[in-house]
N, C-alpha and C positions, 0 to 999 in steps of 0.2 A: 614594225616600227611605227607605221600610220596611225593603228589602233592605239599609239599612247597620245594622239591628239587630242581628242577627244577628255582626255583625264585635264590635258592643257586649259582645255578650254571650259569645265566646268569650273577648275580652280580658280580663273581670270573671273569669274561671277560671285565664287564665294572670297577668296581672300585678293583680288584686285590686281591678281597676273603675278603675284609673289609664292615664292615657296612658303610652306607654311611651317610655321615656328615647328621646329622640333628637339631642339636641344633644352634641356632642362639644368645642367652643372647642379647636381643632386648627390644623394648617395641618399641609403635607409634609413642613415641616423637622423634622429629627431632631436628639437632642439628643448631641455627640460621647461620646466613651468615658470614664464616671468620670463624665458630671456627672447634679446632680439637680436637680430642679425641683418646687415644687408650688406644687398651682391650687386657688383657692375660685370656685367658681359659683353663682349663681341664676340659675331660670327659671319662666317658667308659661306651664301647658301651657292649650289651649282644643278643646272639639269644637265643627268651624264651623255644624254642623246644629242654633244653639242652640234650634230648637222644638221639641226631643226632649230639651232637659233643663230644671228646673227652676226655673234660674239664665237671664236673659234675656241674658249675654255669653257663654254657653257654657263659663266657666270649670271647668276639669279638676281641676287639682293644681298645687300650688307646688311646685318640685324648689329643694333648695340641697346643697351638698356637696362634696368635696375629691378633689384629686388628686394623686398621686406618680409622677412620671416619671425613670427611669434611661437611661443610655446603655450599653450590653451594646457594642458598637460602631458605628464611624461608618452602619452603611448596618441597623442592629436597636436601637431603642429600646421599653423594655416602659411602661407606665401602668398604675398601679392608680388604681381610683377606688372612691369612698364616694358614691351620695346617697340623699338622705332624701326620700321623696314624700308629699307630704301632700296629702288631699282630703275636700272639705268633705264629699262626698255621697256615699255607694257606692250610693243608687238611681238616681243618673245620669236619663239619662233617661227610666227609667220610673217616677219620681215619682208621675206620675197616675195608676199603677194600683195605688199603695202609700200612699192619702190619708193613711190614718191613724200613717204610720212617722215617727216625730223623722227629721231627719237626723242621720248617723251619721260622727262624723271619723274618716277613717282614714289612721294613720299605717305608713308601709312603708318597711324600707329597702330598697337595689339595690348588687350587686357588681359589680365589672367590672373584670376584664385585656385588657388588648390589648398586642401583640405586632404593632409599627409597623414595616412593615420599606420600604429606600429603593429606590426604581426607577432603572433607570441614566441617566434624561432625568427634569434638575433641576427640583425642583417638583412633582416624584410622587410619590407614596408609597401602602403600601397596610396598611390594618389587619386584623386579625383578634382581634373581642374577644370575650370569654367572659364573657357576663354571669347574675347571678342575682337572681329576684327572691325576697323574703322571705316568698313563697307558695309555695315548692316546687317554681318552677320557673325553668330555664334558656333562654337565648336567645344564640344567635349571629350575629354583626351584620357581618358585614365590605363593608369598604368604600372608597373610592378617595378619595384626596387629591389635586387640583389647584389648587398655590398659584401665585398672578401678584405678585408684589414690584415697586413701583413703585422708580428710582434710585437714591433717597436710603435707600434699606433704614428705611424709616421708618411704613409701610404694606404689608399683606399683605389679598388677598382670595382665600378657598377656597372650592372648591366641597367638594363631600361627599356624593357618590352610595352608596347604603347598601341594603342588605336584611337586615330583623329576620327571621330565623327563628327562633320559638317552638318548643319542644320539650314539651308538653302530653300528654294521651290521644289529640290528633291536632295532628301540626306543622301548622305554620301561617305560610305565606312573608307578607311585608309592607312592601312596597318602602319606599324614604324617600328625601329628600335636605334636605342643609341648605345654609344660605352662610353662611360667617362672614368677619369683617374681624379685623386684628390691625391696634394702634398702637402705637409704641412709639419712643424716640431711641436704643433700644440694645435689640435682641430678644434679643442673649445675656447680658440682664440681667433685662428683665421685659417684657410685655404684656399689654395690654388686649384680649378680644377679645369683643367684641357676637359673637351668632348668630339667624339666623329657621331654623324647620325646616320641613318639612310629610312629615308621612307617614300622612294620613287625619286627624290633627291639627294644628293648627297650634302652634308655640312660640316664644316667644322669651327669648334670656336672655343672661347677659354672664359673665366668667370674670375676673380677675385671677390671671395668673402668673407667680410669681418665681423667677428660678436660686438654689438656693442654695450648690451645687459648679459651680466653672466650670474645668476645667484647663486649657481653651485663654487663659481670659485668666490663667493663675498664670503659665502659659507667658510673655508675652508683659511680664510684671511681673517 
């Protein structure tokens, strides 16, 4: 159990004693040429080893925050995203050797581009996003999209295999994967998409997102 301090305490230098963004509310599909979309999310994030923090659910940070997606074309969609991390505690778990410290809120923000590009067998797709956090440092995260669409195009489940690499005074790789569901009666209108993640933390959090350029359905009006 000791030996994951250490992972502790390198993260506290790159992302500021926060778990580090891992939920994406994605799926493979891409959004066609000209349209745009955007997402508001919240999550919270937990460390599952809570007898090394303070708080007896091991709760981390609450993540909430927004997304802009374009379509560049059918098979390259880009996303920016915005969110805001907040955390009750930056002595995490070493509380008990800091008796006498208030706790301390901290709030952070996180940037992030990705550049979604589509794989030629439907349902695939692969990211590549460039994130930053509001500590001065950079992380790049890319990752694989495999979505299954039930019939009625009315339900989506992705997987989301990923690796955070950190960019610090020493990189630092850190695998991840998430699942998320998408629902929806019209997906080139909006969805709803629950996510769990785990990548040494656990997460879980929900997104709503709405089209707001659609040229394939002006097309079709």
């Amino acid at each position: 159990m000791c030996r994951r301090i250490p992972v502790w305490l390198f993260l506290c230098g790159i992302t500021g004693c926060v778990a580090p963004v891992n939920l994406t509310y994605e799926s493979a599909t891409l959004l066609e040429k000209g349209a745009v979309d955007v997402q508001a999310n919240a999550a919270a994030y937990f460390y599952p080893y809570s007898n090394h923090l303070n708080n007896s659910n091991g709760f981390t940070n609450l993540n909430y925050g927004l997304k802009l997606g374009y379509g560049v074309d059918e098979r390259y969609t880009v996303k920016v995203r915005y969110e805001h991390l907040r955390t009750p505690d930056v002595i995490g778990p070493f509380r008990d050797l800091f008796p006498d410290v208030n706790p301390v809120v901290l709030d952070m923000d996180y940037v992030e581009i990705e550049s979604k590009i589509g794989l030629k067998k439907p349902g695939r797709a692969f990211g590549l996003p460039i994130a930053y956090y509001f500590t001065g440092s950079f992380s790049f995260d890319p990752r694989f999209y495999f979505t299954f669409q039930n019939a009625k195009k009315t339900f989506e489940f992705t997987v989301i295999p990923k690796m955070h690499i950190f960019f610090g005074s020493t990189p630092y790789l850190m695998p991840g994967i998430s699942l998320g569901a998408g629902f929806s009666s019209d997906f080139q209108r909006w969805a709803f998409r629950p996510e769990i993640g785990w990548d040494g933390f656990a997460a879980f959090g929900a997104a709503f997102t709405y089209r707001l350029v659609n040229p394939a359905r002006k097309k079709k009006e």
